[in-house]
C-alpha positions in Angstrom: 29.5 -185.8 90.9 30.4 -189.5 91.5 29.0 -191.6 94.0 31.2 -194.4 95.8 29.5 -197.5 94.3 29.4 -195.7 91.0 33.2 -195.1 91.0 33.8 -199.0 92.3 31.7 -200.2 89.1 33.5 -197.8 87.1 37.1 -199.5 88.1 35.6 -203.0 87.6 34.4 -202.9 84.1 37.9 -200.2 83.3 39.5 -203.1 84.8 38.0 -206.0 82.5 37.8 -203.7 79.4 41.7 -203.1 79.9 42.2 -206.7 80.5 40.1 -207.5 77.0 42.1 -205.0 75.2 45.3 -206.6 76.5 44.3 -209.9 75.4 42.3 -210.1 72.4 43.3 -206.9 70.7 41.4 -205.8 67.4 38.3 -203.8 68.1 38.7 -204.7 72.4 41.8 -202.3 72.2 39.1 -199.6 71.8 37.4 -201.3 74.5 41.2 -201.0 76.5 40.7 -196.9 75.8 37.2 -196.7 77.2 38.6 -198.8 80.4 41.5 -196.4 81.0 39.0 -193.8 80.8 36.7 -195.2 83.0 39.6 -195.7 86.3 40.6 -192.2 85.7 37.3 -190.8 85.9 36.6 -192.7 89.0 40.1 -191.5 90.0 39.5 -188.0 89.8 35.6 -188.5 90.9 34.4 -186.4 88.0 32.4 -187.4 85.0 31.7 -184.8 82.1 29.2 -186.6 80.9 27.3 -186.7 84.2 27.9 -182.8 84.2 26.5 -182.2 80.8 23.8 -184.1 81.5 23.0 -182.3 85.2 23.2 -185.6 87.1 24.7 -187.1 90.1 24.9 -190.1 91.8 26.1 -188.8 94.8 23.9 -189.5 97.8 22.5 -186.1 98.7 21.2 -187.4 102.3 25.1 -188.5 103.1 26.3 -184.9 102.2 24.2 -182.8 104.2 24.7 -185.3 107.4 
């Protein structure tokens, strides 16, 4: 699971990948892929990776509060 400051990164460096892709093209439109992937796993608050791997950086103190 995705914490909140993880997701916020996430949109930031989407957000400048896309931005690259847009304006310098070549290899940063593979950048421009990752980015959109990056907002709409923040999006949807779900990473596979982070599930394959069995982490989380969800605070566990704030869900049990």
């Amino acid at each position: 699971m995705m914490g909140f400051w993880d997701a916020v990164v996430r949109v930031l460096i989407g957000v400048i990948f896309i931005w690259l892709g847009i304006e310098k093209g070549g290899v940063f439109e593979i950048a421009q892929i990752v980015g959109f992937v990056l907002i709409f796993t923040s999006i949807i608050s779900f990473c596979p990776l982070y599930k394959l791997a069995g982490i989380s950086s969800r605070c566990e103190e704030c869900e049990t509060a």
